[in-house]
N, C-alpha and C positions, 0 to 999 in steps of 0.2 A: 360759745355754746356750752361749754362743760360749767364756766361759769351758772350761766343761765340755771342749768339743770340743779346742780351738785349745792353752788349756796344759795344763790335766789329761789331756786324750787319750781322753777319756769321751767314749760315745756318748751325746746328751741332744738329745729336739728338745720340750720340757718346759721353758718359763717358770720365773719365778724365783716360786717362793711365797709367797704370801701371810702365812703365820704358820709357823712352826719349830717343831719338835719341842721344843727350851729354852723357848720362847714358851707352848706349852700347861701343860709340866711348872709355869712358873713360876704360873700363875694355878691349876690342879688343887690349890687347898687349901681345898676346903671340906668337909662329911660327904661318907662314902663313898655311892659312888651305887649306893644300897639304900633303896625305898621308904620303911622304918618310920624309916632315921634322916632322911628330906626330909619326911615328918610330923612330924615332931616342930618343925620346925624354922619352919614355917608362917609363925606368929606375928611372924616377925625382919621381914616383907616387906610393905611399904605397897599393895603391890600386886603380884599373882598374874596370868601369862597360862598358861597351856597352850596350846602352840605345837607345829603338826602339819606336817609335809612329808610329804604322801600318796604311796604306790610307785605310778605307773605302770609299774611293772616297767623300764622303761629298755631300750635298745638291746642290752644284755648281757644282763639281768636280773641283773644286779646290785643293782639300787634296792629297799629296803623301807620302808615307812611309820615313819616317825621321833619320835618327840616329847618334845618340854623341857617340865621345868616352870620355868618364868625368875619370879623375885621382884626387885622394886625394895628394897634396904635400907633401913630406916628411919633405922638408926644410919649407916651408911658412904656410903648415897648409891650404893653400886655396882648394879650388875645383877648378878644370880647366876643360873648354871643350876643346881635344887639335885638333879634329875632327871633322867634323859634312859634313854630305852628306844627298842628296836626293833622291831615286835609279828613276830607270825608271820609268816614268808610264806603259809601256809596258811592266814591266818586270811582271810574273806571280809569283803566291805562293811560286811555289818551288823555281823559281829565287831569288826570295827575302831571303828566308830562309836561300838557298846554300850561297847569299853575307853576310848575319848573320854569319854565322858558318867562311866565311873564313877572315873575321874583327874580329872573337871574338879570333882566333890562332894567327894571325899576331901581335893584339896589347897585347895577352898573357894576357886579362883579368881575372877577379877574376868571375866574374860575367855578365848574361844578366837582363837586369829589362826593362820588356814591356809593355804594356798596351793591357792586358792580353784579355777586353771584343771586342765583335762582332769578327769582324775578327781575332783579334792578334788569338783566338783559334785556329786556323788553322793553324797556321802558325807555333806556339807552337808545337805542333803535331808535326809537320815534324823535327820542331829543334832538340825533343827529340828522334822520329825516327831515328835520322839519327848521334846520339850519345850522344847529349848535356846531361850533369848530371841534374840530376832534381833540385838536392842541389847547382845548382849553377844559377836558373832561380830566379827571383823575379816577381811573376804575378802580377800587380798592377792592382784595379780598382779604377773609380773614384766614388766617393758618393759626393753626400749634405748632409754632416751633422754637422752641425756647433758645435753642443750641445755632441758631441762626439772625442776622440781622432784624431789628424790630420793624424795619420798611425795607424791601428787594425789591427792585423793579426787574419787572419781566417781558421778554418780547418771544412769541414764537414767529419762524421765518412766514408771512404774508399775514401776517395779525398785526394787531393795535396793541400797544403797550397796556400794561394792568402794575397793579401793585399790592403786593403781597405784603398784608401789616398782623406782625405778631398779636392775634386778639389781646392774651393778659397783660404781655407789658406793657402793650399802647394803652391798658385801660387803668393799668398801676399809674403808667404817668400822669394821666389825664387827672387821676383820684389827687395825687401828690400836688399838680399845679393848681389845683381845685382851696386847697388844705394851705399850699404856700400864699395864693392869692394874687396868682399871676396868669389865671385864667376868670374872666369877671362875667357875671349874669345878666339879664333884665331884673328890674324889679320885684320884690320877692310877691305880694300880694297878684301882682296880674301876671307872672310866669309859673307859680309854683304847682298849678295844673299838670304843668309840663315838668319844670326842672325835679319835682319830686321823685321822677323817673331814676333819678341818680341814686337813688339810698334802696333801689333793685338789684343791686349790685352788689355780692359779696366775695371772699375770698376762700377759695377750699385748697386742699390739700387730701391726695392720694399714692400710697406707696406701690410702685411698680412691683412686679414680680423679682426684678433683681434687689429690692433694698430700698430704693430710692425713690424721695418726693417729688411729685410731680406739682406744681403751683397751677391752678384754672382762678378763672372770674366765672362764678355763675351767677344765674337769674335765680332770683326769688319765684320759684312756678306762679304766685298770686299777686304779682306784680306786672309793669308793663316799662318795660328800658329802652326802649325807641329813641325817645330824645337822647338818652344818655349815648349811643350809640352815634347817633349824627352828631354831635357835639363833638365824638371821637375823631371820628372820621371827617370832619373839619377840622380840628384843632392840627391832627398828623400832619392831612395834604397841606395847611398854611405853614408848617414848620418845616415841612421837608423841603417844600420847593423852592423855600426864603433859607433853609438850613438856618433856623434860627431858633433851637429847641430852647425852653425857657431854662435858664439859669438856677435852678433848685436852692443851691446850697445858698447862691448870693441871696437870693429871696428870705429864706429861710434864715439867715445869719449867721450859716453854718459854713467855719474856714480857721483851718490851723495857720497859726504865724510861723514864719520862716524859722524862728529858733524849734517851735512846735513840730513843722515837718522835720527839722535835720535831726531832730530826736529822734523820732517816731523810725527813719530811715539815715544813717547820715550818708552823705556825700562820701565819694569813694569807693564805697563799700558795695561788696558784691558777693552775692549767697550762692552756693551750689544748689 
């Protein structure tokens, strides 16, 4: 931003983003994002979520109900989103539900992971109503809590389990595998409807009363991050419940050698 302002001469009060327009382009290589070819493709994926960001319609109304279909690869090891749609704005509750239930048969998911607070409740409801196993939902909420675990699972005595996912740093990782290329898209021409959602996302900083920075992910207020949000909240529940968070540094090529590390720290040695 101060760039922006101080040498460009651009008016910006808009954080530095999260992921790039080159960032998405370079991951947007997988089928194009059209149902029958994400059918077909099924098979390639160890494990299937159907991943939902529900519209409370939003401040603007801008917000609409979101959803990926995210696959673990069996051969590459990556996450893919092979799917991603927006449903109507005019569709109602139960609409929305029934297109849950009849994407979550079609792509032979393992699982759903939604974003369980305000509305998703509702919606939840009826999914279970209307057959969905309980043991195969993942309720996610989002917290601020930096100074705690980035996924907590919770249970209170005669309730159903939820799970509590650090908004920023889940959205920090999600940006990073994005960037490493170990999170892959649809096709950039028939998703980026959708995936453009991603570059809504930027990174601020606010100094607390005592001194200290506090790290958030906000929204661009004239944007819409729906998809970016159910991509989120799919890529966590397929990581956590395979515990199999992507690899960063290997991706990236980043790793001291053994002579590297015994420098850096050596062997034996211990600090007060």
């Amino acid at each position: 931003t101060k760039f922006s302002n101080e040498v460009l001469g651009e008016s910006s009060d808009i954080g530095v983003r999260l992921v790039t327009l080159t960032d998405i382009k370079n991951v947007s290589v997988l089928n194009k994002n059209e149902r029958r070819a994400a059918l077909d493709r099924i098979r390639e994926y160890r494990l299937r979520v159907l991943a939902v960001d529900w519209s409370g319609g939003g401040e603007d109304f801008i917000s609409t109900t979101t959803y990926c279909v995210i696959g673990l690869h069996i051969k590459t090891g990556k996450t893919d989103c092979i799917y991603t749609k927006r449903a109507s704005l005019a569709a109602s509750h139960q609409d929305e539900a029934k297109l849950m239930l009849d994407e979550f048969r079609a792509f032979q998911c393992h699982m759903l992971a939604h974003d369980a607070a305000g509305a998703g409740a509702i919606r939840e409801t009826l999914l279970i109503q209307a057959g969905l196993p309980l043991n195969k939902i993942m309720a996610c909420v989002y917290i601020r809590a930096s100074t705690k675990k980035m996924v907590e699972r919770h249970q209170q005595r005669g309730e159903r389990p939820y799970y509590q996912i650090d908004k920023a740093r889940s959205l920090v990782l999600q940006a990073s595998a994005i960037k490493a290329q170990t999170i892959r898209l649809p096709e950039y021409a028939s998703s980026k409807d959708l995936t453009s959602d991603l570059l809504a996302l930027y990174e601020d900083t606010y100094e607390t009363p005592g001194g200290s920075d506090v790290f958030l992910v906000r929204r661009n207020p004239k944007l819409t991050d729906d998809f970016a949000q159910a991509l989120n909240i799919g890529c966590i529940a397929a990581w956590h419940v395979t515990n199999s968070y992507p690899d960063l540094s290997r991706a990236m090529a980043i790793k001291l050698t053994p002579a590297q590390s015994n420098f850096a720290a050596p062997p034996n040695v211990t600090y007060d």
